[in-house]
C-alpha positions, 0 to 999 in steps of 0.5 A: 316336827315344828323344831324340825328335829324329825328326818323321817318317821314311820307309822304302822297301821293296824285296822280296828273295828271299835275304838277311839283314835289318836290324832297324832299331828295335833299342833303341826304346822303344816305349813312349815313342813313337807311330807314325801311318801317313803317306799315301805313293806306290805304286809297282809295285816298292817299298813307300813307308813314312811315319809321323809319331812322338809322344810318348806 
């Protein structure tokens, strides 16, 4: 996302009790970049996630 080679990108979220996570924006510079929330599906047993990124 820093190069700014990503348009969109999707993210499928799946609740877990026990567990360790992932940080998955470590190193983003947020102030360069601009997250618009996309329209996704519900599901009954996962969070559907989009967003559209823009340079700011």
């Amino acid at each position: 996302m820093n190069a700014s080679l990503v348009d969109e990108f999707s993210i499928t979220l799946s609740p877990v009790l026990f567990g360790v996570g992932t940080r998955l924006f470590d190193g983003v510079d947020a102030s360069r970049i601009a997250l618009e929330p996309v329209p996704s599906e519900p599901s009954s047993r996962v969070t559907h996630l989009t967003y559209a990124v823009h340079p700011r």
